[in-house]
C-alpha beads as a LAMMPS data file, in Angstrom:
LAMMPS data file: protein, C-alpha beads

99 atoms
98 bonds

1 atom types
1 bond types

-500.0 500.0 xlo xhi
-500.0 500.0 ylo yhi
-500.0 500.0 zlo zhi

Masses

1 110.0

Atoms # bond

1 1 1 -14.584 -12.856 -4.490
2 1 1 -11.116 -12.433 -2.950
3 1 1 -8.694 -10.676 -5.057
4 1 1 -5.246 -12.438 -5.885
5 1 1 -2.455 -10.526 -3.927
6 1 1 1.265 -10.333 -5.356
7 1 1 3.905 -12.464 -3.652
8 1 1 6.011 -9.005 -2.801
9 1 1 2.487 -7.819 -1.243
10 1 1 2.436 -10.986 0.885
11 1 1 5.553 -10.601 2.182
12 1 1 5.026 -7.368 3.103
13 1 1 2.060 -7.769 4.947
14 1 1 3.212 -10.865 6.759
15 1 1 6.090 -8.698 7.897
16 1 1 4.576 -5.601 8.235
17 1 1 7.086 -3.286 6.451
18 1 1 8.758 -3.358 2.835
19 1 1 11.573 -1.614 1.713
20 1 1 11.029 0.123 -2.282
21 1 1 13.035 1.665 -3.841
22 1 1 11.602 4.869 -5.592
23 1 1 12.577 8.069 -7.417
24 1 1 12.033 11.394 -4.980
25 1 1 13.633 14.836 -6.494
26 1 1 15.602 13.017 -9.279
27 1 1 17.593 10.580 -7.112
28 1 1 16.249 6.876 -6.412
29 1 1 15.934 6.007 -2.653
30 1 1 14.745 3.095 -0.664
31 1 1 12.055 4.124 1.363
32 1 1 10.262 2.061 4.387
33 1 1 6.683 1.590 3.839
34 1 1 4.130 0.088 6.662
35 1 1 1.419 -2.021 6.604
36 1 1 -1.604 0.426 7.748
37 1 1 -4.964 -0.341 8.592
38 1 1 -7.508 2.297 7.082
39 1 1 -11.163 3.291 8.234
40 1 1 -13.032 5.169 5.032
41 1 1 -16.901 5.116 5.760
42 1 1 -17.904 1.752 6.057
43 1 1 -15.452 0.342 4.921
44 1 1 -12.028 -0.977 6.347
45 1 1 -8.341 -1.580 4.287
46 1 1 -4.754 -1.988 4.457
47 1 1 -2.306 -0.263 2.452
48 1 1 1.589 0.562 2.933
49 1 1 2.382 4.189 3.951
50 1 1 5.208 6.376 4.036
51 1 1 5.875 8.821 6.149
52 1 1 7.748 10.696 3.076
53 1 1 6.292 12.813 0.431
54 1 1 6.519 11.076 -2.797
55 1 1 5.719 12.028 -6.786
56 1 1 1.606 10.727 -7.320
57 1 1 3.038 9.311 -10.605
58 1 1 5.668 7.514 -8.595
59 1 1 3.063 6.675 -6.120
60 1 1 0.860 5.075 -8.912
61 1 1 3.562 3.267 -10.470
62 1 1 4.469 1.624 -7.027
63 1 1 0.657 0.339 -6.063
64 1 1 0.418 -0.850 -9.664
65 1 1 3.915 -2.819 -9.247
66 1 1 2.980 -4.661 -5.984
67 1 1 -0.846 -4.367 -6.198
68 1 1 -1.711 -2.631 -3.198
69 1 1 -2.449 0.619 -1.920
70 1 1 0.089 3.268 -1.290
71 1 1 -0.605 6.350 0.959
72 1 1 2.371 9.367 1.605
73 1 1 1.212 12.542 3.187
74 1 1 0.587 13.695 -0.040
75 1 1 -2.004 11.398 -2.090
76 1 1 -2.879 8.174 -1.781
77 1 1 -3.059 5.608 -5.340
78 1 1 -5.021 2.116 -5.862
79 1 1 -3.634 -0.359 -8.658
80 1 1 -5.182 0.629 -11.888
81 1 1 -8.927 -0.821 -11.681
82 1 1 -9.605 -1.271 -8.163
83 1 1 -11.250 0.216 -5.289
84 1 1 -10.659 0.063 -0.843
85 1 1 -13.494 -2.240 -0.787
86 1 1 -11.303 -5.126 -3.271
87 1 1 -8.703 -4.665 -0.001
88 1 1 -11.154 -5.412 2.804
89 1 1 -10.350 -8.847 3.331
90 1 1 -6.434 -8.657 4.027
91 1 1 -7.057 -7.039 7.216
92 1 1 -8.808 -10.352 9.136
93 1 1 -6.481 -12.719 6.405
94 1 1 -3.339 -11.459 7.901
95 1 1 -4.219 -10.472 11.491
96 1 1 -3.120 -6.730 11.037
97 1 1 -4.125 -4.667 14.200
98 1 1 -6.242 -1.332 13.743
99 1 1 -3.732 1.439 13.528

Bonds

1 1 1 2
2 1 2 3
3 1 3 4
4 1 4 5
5 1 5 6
6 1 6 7
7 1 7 8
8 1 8 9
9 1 9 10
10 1 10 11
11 1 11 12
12 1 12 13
13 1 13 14
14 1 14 15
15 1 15 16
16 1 16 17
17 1 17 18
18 1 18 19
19 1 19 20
20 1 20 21
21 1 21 22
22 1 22 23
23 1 23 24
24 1 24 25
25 1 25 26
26 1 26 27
27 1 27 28
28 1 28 29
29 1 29 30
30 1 30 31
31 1 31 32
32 1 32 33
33 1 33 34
34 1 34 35
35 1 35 36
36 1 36 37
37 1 37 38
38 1 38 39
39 1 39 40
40 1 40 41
41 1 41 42
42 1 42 43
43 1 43 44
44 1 44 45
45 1 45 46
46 1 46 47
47 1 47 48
48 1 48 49
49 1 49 50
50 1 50 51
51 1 51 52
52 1 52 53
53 1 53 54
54 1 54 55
55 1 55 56
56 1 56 57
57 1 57 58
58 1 58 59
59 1 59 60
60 1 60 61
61 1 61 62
62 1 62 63
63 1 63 64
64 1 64 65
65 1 65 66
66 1 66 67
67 1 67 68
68 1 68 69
69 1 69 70
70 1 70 71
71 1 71 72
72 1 72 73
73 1 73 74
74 1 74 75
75 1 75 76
76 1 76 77
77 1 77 78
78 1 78 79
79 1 79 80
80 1 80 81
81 1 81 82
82 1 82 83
83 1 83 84
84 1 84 85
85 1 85 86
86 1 86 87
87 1 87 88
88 1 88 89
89 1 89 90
90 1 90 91
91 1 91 92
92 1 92 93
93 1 93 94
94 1 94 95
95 1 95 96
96 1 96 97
97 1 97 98
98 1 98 99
């Protein structure tokens, strides 16, 4: 069963970059985060990814916000419940190429 996606996670898959705002060092910034296709043993996702090192508490408040996967150089954080197999299907749903 296909999970239900957010409307801000739609958008930013159909576009293929979103723009959050979060809090690095104290100070809130709008980062750019990509759409990213992921290989982890058998099985294949797509998260957004910065290329900026962020808090993992900021990082888990951000994937639980728009209810998808967030990766920074640092950690990566799933929404509260779920796993890279509930993300499987967005990859062929929304034609994102293998990065």
């Amino acid at each position: 069963m296909e999970m239900q996606i957010t409307r801000f996670a739609e958008e930013a898959l159909r576009r293929g970059s979103i723009k959050i705002r979060v809090r690095r060092s104290g100070i809130l910034q709008q980062l750019t985060f990509r759409v990213k296709r992921v290989h982890a043993g058998n099985v294949e996702y797509v998260e957004l990814f910065t290329e900026r090192i962020v808090d993992t508490s900021e990082l888990i408040r951000i994937a639980n916000e728009v209810k998808l996967p967030i990766e920074a150089p640092n950690a990566t954080a799933f929404p509260d419940g779920t796993s890279a197999t509930d993300y499987s299907f967005l990859a062929s749903k929304f034609n994102i190429p293998p990065s």
